[in-house]
C-alpha positions as CSV (number, residue, x, y, z in Angstrom):
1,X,74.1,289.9,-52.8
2,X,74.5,289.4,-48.9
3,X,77.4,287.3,-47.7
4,X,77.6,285.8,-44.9
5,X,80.1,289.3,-43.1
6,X,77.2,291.0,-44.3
7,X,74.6,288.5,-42.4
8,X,76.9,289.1,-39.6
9,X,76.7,293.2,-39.7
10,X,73.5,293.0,-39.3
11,X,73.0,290.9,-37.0
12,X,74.7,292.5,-34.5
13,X,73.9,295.9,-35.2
14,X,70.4,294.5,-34.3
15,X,71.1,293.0,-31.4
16,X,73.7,295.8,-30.5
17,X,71.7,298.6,-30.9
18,X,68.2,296.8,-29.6
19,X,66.9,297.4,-33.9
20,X,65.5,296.0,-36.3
21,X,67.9,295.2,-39.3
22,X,66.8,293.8,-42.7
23,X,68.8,292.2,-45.6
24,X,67.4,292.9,-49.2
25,X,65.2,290.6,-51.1
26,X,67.4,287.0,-51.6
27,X,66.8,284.1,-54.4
28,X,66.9,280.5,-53.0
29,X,70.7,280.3,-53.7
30,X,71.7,283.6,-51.6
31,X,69.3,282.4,-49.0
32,X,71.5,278.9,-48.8
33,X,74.4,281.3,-48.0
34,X,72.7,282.1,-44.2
35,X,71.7,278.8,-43.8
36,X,75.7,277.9,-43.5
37,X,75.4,280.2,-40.4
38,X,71.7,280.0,-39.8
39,X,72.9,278.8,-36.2
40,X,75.6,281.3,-35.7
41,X,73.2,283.9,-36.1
42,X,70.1,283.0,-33.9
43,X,71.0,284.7,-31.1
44,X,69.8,288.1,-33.3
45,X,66.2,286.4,-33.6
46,X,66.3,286.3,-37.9
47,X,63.0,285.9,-39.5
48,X,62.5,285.5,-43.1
49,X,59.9,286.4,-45.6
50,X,58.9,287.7,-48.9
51,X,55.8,289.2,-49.2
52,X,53.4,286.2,-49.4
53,X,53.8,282.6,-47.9
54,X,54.6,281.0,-51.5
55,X,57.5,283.7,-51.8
56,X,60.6,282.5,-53.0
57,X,62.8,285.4,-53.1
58,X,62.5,287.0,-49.0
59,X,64.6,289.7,-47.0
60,X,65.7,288.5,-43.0
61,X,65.1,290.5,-40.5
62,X,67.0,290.5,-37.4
63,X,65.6,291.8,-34.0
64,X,62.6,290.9,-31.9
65,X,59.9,292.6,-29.5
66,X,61.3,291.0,-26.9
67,X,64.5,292.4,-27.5
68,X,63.8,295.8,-28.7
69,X,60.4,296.5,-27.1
70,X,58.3,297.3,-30.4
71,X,57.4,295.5,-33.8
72,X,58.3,296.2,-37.1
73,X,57.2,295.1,-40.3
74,X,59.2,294.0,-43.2
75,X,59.9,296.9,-45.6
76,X,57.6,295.5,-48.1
77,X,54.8,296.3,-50.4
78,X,53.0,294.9,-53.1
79,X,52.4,296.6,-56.4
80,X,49.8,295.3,-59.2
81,X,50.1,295.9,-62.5
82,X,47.6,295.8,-65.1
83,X,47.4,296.3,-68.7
84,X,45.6,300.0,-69.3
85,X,43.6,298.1,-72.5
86,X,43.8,294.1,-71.6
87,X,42.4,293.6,-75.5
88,X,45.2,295.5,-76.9
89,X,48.0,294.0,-74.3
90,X,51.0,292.0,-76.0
91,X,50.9,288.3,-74.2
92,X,52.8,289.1,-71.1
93,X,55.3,287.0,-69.2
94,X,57.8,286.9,-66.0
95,X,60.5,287.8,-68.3
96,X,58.7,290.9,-69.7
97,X,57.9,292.4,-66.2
98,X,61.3,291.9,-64.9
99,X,62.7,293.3,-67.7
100,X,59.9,296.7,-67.8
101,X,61.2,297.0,-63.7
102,X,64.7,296.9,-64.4
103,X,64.8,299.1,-67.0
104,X,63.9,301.8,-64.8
105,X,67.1,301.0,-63.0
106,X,66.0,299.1,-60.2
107,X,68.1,296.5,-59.2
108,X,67.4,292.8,-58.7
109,X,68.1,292.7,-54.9
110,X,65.3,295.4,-54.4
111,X,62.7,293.0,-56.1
112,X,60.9,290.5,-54.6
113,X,59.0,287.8,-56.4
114,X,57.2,288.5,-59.6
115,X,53.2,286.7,-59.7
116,X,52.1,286.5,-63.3
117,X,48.2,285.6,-64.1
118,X,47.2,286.4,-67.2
119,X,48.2,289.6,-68.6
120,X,48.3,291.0,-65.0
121,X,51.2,290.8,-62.6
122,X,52.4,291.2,-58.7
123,X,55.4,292.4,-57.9
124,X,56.9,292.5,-53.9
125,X,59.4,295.4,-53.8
126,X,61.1,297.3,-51.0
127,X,58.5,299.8,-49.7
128,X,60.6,303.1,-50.6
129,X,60.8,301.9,-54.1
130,X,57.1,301.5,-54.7
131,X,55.9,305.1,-55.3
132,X,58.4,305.8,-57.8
133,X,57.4,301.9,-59.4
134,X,54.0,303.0,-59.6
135,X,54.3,306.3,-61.1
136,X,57.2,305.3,-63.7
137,X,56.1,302.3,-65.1
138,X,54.0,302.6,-67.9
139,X,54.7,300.3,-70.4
140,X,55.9,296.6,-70.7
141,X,57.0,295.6,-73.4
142,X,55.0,297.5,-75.8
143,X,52.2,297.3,-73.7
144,X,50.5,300.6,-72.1
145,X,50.4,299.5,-68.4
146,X,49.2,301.2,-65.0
147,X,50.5,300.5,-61.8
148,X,49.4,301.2,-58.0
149,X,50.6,299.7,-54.6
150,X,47.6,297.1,-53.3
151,X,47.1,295.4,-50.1
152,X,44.9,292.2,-51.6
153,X,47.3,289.9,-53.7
154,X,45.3,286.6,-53.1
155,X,43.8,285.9,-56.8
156,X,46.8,286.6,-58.2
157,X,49.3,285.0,-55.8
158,X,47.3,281.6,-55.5
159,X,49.0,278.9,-57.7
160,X,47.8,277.2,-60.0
161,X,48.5,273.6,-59.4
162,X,48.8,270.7,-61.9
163,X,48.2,267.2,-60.0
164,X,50.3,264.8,-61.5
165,X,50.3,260.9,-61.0
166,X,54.4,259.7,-62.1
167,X,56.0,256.2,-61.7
168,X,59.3,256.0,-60.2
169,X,61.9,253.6,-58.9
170,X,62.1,255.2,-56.1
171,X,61.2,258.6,-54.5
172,X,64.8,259.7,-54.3
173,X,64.7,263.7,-54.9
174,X,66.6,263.1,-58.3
175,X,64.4,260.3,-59.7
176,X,61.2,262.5,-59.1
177,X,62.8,265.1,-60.7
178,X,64.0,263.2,-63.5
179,X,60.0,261.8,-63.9
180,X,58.2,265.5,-63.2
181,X,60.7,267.3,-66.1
182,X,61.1,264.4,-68.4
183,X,65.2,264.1,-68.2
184,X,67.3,261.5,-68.3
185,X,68.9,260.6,-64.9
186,X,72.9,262.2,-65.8
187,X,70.5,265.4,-66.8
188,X,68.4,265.4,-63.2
189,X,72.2,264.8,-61.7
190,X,74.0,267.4,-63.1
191,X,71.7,269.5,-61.4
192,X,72.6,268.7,-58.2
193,X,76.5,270.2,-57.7
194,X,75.3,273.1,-60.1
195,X,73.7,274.4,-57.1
196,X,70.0,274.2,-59.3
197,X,68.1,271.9,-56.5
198,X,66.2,273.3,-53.3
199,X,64.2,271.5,-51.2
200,X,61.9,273.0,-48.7
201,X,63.7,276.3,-49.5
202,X,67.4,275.2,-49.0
203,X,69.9,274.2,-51.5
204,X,69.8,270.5,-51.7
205,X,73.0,268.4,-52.7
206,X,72.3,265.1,-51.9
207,X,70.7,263.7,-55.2
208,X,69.8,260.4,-53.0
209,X,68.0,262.7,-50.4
210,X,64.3,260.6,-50.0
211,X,61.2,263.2,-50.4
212,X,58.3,262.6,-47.8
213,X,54.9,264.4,-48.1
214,X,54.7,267.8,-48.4
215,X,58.6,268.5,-49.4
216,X,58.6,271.3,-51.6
217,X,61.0,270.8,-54.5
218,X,62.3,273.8,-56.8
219,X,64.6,273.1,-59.5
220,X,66.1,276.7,-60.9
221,X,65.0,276.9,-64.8
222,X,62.4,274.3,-64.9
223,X,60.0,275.1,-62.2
224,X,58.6,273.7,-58.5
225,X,56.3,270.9,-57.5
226,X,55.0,269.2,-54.1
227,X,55.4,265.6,-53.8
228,X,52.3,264.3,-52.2
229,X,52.2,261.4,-51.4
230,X,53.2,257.7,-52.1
231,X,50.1,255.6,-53.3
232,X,51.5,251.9,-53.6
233,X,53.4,249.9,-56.0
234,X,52.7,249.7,-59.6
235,X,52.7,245.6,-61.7
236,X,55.9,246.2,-62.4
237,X,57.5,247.3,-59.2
238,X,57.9,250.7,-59.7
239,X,56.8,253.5,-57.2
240,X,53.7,255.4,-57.9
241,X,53.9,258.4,-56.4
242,X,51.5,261.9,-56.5
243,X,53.0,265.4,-57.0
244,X,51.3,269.4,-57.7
245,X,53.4,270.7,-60.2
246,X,53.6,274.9,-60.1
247,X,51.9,276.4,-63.0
């Protein structure tokens, strides 16, 4: 896990030594800890990303052409991995291809996010990790798999999206919540200082906080969802409201 010393290493060993630096892969909640210095540490040009647009869990980089001359990539690859006999293949899940990965002893911080469709998944690892990914894993649960490094994760990366029409009495980021996961309000608020709420990518503390179209809304354990858009009042006064819920 990168703290915020660490952040600070490599930020000015990139802008010291005119290089590139990169953090390892980081969930929403490690990524909260560099937006406490996000400021503090702009003069080193950080950048972050995960693989795909939709990524969750993404590495910074530190560094720019303009300061160092040259571009670098992330350290990123993309590996796909597929059932050797999909009519024989155990129902696979996000759990069971985590846990395949790290039981070959690769840790957390070297994984990126995990795409599940079907029986197939994508998985965004540090590049120096995925030859020895695609020649050691070779089962998942007790599934034969094969995997191989690809460059064209678009079918399986696309979400699926739910459209959902909910009634609230107000689009306050804990009511919606509250509506999209069917909990009771104390249930949607004691989310909220248990660090569980991100919005737009950053942890999220104000339960009050008003969404506005597009706001992105991820809620650790129960999923993520879009709020759309307002679309009027309903007889009784409440606030009907449009929002793609993450399949």
């Amino acid at each position: 896990m990168e703290d915020k010393q660490r952040l600070k290493e490599l930020a000015e060993r990139s802008y010291n030594q005119g290089q590139y630096t990169f953090t390892d892969f980081m969930s929403l909640a490690e990524q909260s800890v560099y937006y406490e210095c996000e400021r503090e540490l702009s003069y080193a040009h950080p950048t972050l990303y995960g693989g795909c647009d939709i990524a969750e869990r993404k590495m910074i980089r530190f560094g720019s052409e303009e300061e160092s001359g040259y571009v670098q990539d992330f350290p990123i690859l993309a590996i796909r991995i597929r059932p050797v006999m999909s009519k024989f293949s155990d129902d696979l899940n996000h759990r069971d291809f985590l846990g395949a990965l790290m039981n070959l002893g690769i840790k957390r911080e070297m994984l990126g996010d995990i795409f599940v469709k079907g029986n197939e998944a994508c998985v965004f690892c540090r590049d120096n990790l995925a030859g020895f990914i695609a020649e050691n894993l070779t089962r998942v649960k007790h599934t034969s798999v094969t995997a191989s490094v690809t460059d064209d994760v678009s079918d399986i990366t696309k979400p699926e999206l739910e459209d959902k029409l909910i009634q609230v009495s107000s689009v306050r980021i804990d009511a919606v919540i509250s509506r999209v996961y069917n909990l009771s309000r104390q249930e949607a608020l004691s989310l909220f200082p248990a660090g569980f709420v991100f919005l737009n990518g950053r942890e999220c503390t104000e339960n009050a906080r008003l969404l506005k179209e597009e706001d992105i809304v991820s809620v650790r354990g129960k999923g993520k969802f879009e709020f759309t858009q307002e679309t009027g009042l309903s007889r009784k006064g409440k606030t009907n409201c449009r929002v793609r819920i993450y399949k």
